[in-house]
C-alpha positions in Angstrom: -41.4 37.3 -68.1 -44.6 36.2 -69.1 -45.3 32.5 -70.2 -42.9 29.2 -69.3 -43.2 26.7 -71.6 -41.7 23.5 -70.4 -41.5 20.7 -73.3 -41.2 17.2 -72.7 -38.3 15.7 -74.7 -37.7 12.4 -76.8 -35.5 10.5 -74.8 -34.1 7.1 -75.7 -34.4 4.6 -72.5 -32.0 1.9 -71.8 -31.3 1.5 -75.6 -34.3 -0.3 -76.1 -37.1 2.2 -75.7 -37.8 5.8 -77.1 -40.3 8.0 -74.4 -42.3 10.9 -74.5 -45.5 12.2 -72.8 -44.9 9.0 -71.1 -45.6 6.8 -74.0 -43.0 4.0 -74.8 -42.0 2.9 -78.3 -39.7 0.5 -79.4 -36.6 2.0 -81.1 -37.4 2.1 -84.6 -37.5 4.3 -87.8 -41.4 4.8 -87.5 -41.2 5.2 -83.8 -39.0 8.1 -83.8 -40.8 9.6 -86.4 -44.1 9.4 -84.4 -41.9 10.7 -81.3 -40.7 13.5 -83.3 -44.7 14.5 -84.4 -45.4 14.6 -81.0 -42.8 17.1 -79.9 -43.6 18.8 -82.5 -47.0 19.1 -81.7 -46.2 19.8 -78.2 -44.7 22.8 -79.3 -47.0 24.6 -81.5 -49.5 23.8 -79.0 -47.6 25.7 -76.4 -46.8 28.4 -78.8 -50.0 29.0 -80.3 -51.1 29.2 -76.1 -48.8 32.0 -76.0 -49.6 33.7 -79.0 -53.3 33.5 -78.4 -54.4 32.8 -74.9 -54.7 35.0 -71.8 -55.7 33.1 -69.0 -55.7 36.2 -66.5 -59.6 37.1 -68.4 -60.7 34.1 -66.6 -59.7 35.3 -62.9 -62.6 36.7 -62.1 -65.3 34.1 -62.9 -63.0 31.3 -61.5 -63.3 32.9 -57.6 -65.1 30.4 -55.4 -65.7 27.6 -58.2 -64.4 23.8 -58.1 -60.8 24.0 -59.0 -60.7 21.3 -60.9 -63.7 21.3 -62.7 -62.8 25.3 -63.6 -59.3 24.0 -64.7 -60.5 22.0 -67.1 -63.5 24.7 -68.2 -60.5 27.4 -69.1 -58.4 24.7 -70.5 -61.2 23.1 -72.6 -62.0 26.0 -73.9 -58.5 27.7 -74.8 -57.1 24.5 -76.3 -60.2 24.5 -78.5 -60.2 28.4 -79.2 -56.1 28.3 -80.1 -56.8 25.0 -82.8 -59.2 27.4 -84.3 -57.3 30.6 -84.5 -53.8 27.7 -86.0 -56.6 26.6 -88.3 -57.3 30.2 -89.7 -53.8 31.2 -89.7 -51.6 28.5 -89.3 -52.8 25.3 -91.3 -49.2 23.8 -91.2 -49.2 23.2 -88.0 -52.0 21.1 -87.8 -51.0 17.3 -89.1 -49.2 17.3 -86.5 -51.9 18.1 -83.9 -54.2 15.9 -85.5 -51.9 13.0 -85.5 -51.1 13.7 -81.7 -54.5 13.3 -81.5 -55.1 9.8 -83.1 -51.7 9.0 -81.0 -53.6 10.0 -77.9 -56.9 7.8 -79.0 -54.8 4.6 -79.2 -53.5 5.2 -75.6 -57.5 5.5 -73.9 -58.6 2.1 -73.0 -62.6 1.9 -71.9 -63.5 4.9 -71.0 -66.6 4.0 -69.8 -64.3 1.9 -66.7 -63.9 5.6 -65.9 -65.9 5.5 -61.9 -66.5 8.8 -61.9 -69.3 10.9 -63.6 -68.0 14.3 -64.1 -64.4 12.4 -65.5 -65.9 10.1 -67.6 -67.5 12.9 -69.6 -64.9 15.7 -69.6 -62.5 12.7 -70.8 -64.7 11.8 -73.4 -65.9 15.3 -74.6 -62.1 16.3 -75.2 -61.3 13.1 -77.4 -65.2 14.5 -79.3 -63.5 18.1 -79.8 -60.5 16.3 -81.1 -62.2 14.2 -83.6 -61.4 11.0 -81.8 -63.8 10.0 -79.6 -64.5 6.5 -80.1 -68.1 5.3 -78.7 -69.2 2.4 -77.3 -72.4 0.5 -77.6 -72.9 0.3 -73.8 -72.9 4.1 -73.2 -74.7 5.5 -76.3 -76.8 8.0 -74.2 -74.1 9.4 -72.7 -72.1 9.3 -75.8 -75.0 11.3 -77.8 -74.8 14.3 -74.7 -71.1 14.3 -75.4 -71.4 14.6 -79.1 -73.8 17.5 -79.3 -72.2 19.7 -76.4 -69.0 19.3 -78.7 -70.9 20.6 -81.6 -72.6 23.1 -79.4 -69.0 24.3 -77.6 -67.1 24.2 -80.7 -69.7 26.7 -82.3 -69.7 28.9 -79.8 -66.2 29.3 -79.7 -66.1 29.8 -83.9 -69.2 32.6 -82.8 -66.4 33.8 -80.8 -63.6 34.1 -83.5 -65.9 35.8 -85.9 -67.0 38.6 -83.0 -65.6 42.0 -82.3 -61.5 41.1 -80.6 -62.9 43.4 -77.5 -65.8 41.1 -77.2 -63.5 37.9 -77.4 -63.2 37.9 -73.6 -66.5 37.9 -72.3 -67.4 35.2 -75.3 -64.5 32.7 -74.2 -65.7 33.1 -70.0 -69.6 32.5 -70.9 -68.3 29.2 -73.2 -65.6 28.0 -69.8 -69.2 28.6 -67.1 -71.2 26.7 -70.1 -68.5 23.6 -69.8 -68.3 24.0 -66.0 -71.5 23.9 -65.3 -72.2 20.4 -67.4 -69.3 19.1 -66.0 -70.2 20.3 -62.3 -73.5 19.0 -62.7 -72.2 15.7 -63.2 -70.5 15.1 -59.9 -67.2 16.0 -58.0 -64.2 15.9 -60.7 -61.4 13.5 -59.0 -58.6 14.4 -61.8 -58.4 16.8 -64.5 -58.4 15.2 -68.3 -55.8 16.7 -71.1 -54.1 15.1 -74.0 -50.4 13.9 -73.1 -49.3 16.2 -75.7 -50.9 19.7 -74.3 -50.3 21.1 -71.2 -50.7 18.8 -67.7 -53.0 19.5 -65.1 -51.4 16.8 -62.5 -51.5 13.2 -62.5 -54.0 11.7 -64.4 -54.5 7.8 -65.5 -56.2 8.1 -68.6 -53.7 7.4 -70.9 -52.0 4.0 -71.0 -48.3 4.0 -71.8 -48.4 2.2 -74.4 -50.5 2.1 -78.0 -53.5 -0.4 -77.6 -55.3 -2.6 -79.8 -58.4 -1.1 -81.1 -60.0 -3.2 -82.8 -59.7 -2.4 -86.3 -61.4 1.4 -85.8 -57.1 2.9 -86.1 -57.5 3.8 -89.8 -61.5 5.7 -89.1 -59.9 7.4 -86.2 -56.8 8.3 -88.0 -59.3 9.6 -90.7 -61.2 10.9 -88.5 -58.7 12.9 -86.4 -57.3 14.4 -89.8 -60.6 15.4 -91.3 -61.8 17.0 -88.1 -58.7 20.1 -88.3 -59.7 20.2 -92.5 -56.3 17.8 -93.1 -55.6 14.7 -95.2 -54.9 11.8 -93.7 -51.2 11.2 -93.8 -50.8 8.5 -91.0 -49.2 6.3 -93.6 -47.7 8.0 -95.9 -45.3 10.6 -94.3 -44.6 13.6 -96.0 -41.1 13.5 -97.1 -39.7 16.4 -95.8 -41.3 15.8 -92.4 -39.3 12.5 -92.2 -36.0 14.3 -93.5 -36.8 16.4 -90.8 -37.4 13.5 -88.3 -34.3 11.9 -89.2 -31.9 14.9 -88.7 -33.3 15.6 -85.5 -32.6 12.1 -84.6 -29.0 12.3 -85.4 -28.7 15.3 -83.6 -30.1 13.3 -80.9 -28.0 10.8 -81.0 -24.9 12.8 -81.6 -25.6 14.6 -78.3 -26.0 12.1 -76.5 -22.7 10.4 -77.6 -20.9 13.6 -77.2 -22.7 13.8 -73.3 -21.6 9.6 -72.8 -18.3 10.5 -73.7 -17.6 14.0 -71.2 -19.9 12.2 -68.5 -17.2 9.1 -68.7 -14.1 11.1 -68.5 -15.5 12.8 -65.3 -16.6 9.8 -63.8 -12.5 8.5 -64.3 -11.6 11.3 -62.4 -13.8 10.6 -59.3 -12.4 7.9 -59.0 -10.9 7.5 -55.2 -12.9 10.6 -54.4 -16.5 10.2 -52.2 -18.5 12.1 -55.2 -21.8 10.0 -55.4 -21.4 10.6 -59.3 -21.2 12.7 -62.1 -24.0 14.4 -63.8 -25.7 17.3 -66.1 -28.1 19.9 -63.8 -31.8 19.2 -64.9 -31.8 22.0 -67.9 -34.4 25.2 -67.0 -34.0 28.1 -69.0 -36.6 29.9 -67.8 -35.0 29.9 -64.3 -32.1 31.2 -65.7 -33.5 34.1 -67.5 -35.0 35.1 -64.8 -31.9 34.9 -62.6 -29.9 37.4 -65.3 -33.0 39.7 -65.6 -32.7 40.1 -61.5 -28.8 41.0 -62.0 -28.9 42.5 -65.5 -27.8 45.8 -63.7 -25.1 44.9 -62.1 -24.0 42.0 -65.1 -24.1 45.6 -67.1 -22.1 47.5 -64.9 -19.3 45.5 -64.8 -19.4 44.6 -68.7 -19.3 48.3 -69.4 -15.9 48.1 -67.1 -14.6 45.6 -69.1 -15.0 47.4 -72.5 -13.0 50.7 -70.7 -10.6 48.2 -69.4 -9.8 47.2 -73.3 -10.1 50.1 -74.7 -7.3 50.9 -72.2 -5.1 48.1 -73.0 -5.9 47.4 -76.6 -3.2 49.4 -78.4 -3.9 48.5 -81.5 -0.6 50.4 -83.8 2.5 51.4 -83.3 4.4 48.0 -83.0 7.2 46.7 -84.8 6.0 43.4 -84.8 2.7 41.5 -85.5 -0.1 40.4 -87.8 -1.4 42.8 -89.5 0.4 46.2 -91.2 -1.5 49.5 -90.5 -2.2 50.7 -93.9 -2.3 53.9 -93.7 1.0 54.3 -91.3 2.6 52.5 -94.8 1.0 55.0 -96.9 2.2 57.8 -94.8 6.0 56.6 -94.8 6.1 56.4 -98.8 4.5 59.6 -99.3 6.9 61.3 -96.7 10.0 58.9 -97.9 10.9 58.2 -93.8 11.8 55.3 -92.5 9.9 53.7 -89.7 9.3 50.4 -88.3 6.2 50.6 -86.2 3.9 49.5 -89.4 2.3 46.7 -87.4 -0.8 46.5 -85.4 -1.9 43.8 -82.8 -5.0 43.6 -82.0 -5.0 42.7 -78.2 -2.2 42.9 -76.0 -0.2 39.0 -76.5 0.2 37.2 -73.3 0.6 33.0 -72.3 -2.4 30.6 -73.5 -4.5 29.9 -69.9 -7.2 27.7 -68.5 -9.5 28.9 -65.9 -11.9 27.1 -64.2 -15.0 27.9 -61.6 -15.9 25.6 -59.1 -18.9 26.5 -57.3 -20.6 25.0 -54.1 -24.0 24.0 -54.4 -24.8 22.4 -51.4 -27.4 23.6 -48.7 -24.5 25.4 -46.6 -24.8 27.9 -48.9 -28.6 28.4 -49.1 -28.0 31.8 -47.1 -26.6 33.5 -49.6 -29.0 36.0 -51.1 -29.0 34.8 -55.0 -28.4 32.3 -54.1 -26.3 29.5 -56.2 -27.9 30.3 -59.8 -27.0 34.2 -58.8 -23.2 33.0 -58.8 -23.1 30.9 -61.4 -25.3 33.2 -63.7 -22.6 36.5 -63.1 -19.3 34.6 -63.0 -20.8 32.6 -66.6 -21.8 36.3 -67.8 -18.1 37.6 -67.3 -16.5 34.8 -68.3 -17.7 34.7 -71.5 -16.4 39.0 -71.9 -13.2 38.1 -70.5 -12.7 34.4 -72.4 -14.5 34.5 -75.9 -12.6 31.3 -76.7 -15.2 28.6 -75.3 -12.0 26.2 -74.5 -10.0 28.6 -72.4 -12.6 27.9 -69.5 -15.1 25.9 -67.4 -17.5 25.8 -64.8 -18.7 22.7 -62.5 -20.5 23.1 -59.3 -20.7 20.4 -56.3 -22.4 19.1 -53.3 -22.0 15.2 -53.0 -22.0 15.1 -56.2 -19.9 16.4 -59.2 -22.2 18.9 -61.7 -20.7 20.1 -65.3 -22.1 23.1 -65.9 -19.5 23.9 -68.7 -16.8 21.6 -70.2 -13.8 23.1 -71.7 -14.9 21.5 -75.5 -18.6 22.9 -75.0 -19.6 26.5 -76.2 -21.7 28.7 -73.6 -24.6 27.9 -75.5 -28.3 28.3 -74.7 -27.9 24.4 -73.4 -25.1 25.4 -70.8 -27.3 28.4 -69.5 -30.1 26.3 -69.0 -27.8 24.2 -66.7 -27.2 27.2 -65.0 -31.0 27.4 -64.5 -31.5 23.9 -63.0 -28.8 24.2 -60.1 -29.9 23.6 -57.0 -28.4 23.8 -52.9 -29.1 20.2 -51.2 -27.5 17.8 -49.7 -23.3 18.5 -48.2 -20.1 19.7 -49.0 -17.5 17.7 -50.4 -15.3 20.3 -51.3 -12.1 18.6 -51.2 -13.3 15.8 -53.0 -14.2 18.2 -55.9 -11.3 20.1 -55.4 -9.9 17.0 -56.6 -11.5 16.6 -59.3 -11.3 20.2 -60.9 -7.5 20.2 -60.7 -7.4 16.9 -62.2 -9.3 18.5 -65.4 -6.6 21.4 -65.4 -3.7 18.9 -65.5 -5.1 17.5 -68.5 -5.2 20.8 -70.6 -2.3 21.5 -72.3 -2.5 25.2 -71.3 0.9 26.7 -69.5 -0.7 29.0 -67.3 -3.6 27.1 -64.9 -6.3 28.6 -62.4 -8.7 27.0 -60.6 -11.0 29.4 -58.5 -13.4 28.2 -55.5 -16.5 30.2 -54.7 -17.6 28.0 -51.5 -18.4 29.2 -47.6 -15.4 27.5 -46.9 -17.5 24.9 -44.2 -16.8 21.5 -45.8 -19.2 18.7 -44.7 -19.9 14.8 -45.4 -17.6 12.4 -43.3 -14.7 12.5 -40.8 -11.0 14.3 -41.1 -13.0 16.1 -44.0 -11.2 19.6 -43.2 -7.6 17.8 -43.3 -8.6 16.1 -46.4 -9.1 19.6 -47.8 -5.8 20.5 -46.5 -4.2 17.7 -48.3 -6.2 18.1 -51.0 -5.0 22.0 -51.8 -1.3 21.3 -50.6 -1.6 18.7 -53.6 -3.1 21.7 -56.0 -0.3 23.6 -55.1 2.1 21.4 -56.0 1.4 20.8 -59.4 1.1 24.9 -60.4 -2.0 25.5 -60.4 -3.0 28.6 -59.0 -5.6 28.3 -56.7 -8.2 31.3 -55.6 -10.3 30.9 -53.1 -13.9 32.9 -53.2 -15.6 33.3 -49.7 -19.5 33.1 -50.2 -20.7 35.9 -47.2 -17.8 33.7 -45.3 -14.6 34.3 -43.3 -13.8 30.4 -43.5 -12.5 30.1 -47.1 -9.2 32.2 -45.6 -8.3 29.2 -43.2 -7.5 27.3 -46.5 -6.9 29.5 -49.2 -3.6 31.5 -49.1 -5.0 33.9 -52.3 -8.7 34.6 -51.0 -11.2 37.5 -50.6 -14.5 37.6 -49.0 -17.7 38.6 -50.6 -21.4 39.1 -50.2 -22.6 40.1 -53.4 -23.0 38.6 -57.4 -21.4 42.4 -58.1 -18.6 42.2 -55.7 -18.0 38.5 -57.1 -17.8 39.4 -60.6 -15.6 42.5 -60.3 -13.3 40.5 -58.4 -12.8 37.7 -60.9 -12.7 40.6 -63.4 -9.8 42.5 -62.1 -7.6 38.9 -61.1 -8.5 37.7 -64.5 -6.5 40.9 -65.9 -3.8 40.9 -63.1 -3.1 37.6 -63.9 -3.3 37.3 -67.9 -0.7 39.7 -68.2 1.5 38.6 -65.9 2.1 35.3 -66.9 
């Protein structure tokens, strides 16, 4: 798949606080729109990484070398080597950068307090290549080294630019053994320094998580930062369409996480009574799930093609004496011949009752055995859903361990945000399938839908306190009860059939997927 680019988000804490990059600012106008430069920087960062940078060129030199001190050789030099090639090509994108860098100077206190040698000066000879290093009197030695092996590196890497593309390789490994051997010489590395804004190599305490008092030197730094990349120094005066831009983001923001508050807190009423710990959104990784449907992209194919026979089948679309829509040239036909007929109507899929399905899916460690494993299930049984049910309300997915996981609620679309929950499941902790049995019939009753399926895919073990399995007993004589028609999916697993009078055992994403495919259609038309 090639690169993952994980980005950290703005996230509002405790309505008092906006964080990123583990900085915390207090929730104003300005500190959004410095939250919002910083993402943004974050990204083309990333990006121009994965436009530009191949990291595999190094793999050779690195064997046998000081991790750390080769980590931050390779990274010095590609974060250095991608500014240049976004300053050549991609000017735009630099404010941002450089004001990510004057962000990340205010957040270095002393970095002379830094104990270590071979720290100390890596620290402080990436805030030189960013045009923010900030000297003190007490270290002006050192400080003058720093200065001229930035000079020094930063050439190097423009000789580099300017070479022949085939010669770029060996030019960017002698400039990473040039940086690693200063640094090496300098002592053992204890931690690897980056800007909060590029890419992490660990923990690292370099950064404060706050802005600090600088005494005064904010607006030469700023100036400084901004100059360095060729770029006028806008810390004050915000373009204007970078702050439209700031303040439509935050509204999206905020509008999603209103629409989140206001799903989370109907689930959370209906777990009430039950023994779910709580109610909550999978950690979003779309990466993971991409992956996942590249692994079954055969079989996800297979039985989409079914599906498009299926309707071709059933899709008679003239010949009716009722409907929507005349056929044209049936109408035509009859006036030119002077017959009469009433079959001028088409329709374009065969009309059957309004229905709500949902997919309930165990998550919890009993059902790590299972060869794709959760993300497998939920990936193929999302895949179909969506080619059986292109109206986004007609269904939903949840999964569940001791706690109750929306992967899909009925008002959201199967958007790249759902699939990315799909990416972040996980199997831990037990089975409290009664409990969320519960609470996935309780969000059928509430749709106004006539025809109602809920459909398990569990091992059928429930786990987590006493009397669980008569709980479940209770808890699907109660389903029963109210019409909703409950399908039970057995996950490599003869137990579902214990409690599940419609049920079917399975071992496979394919199997799975054909089998909701074909009750989907059995069912649909014959409600």
């Amino acid at each position: 798949m090639g690169m993952v680019l994980k980005l950290p988000t703005p996230k509002r804490v405790e309505d008092k606080f906006y964080s990123i990059q583990g900085l915390f600012l207090d929730q104003e106008d300005s500190s959004w729109d410095t939250m919002w430069r910083l993402f943004k920087a974050s990204l083309y960062h990333l990006s121009l990484h994965a436009a530009y940078s191949d990291f595999s060129r190094y793999a050779n030199w690195a064997k046998g070398k000081h991790v750390p001190a080769a980590t931050y050789a390779v990274s010095f030099v590609e974060d250095v080597y991608v500014t240049m090639q976004a300053k050549n090509r991609w000017p735009g994108l630099l404010p941002d950068i450089a004001f990510s860098n004057y962000v990340s100077s205010l957040r270095v206190p002393n970095p002379n307090r830094i104990v270590s040698d071979s720290t100390r000066f890596a620290a402080k000879l990436l805030l030189e290549v960013s045009g923010v290093h900030n000297p003190r009197r007490e270290s002006l030695e050192e400080d003058t080294e720093v200065k001229a092996f930035g000079e020094e590196a930063r050439k190097s890497i423009d000789d580099v630019m300017k070479s022949d593309p085939k010669d770029r390789a060996t030019g960017l490994v002698q400039a990473a053994q040039e940086v690693y051997s200063l640094v090496s010489a300098k002592g053992s590395m204890r931690e690897i320094p980056f800007l909060p804004y590029t890419e992490s190599h660990g923990e690292s305490n370099l950064f404060e998580t706050k802005l600090l008092e600088g005494g005064g030197s904010e607006q030469t730094l700023a100036e400084r930062a901004y100059s360095y990349l060729g770029q006028r120094n806008d810390i004050d005066v915000v373009d204007a369409m970078w702050k439209r831009e700031s303040r439509d983001a935050l509204v999206d923001v905020q509008n999603s996480d209103a629409k989140l508050a206001k799903i989370r807190a109907f689930y959370e009423d209906l777990i009430q009574g039950t023994n779910l710990q709580s109610v909550e959104f999978p950690m979003g990784d779309i990466a993971a799930f991409m992956r996942v449907r590249s692994d079954l992209a055969g079989p996800i194919k297979n039985v989409r093609d079914q599906l498009s026979l299926v309707r071709n089948v059933l899709d008679d679309v003239s010949g009716h004496e009722s409907g929507s829509t005349l056929d044209t040239q049936a109408v035509m036909q009859m006036m030119a011949s002077r017959t009469q007929r009433t079959d001028l109507f088409e329709q374009l899929m065969p009309m059957h009752k309004e229905e709500a399905w949902v997919m309930l899916i165990d998550a919890s460690k009993s059902v790590g055995g299972f060869a794709h494993e959760i993300r497998g299930i939920a990936t193929c049984l999302a895949e179909v859903g969506k080619s059986l049910m292109p109206d986004p309300k007609q269904w939903a997915m949840y999964a569940f361990n001791n706690v109750f996981q929306i992967i899909k609620d009925f008002e959201e679309n199967y958007t790249i945000v759902t699939k990315a929950r799909i990416g972040g499941l996980t199997q831990r902790n037990t089975t409290l399938l009664p409990d969320a049995l519960t609470a996935a019939y309780k969000t059928l009753a509430a749709k106004p839908e006539s025809a109602k399926i809920l459909c398990v895919v569990s091992d059928g073990y429930p786990s987590g306190y006493a009397d669980i399995e008569k709980k479940l007993e209770e808890a699907i004589k109660e389903v029963k009860r109210s019409g909703v028609l409950l399908m039970g999916v057995g996950v490599d697993s003869s137990a579902i059939q214990d409690y599940f009078d419609v049920n079917c055992v399975l071992s496979t994403p394919y199997e799975m997927m054909k089998f909701f495919s074909k009750s989907y259609y059995e069912l649909s038309y014959s409600f």
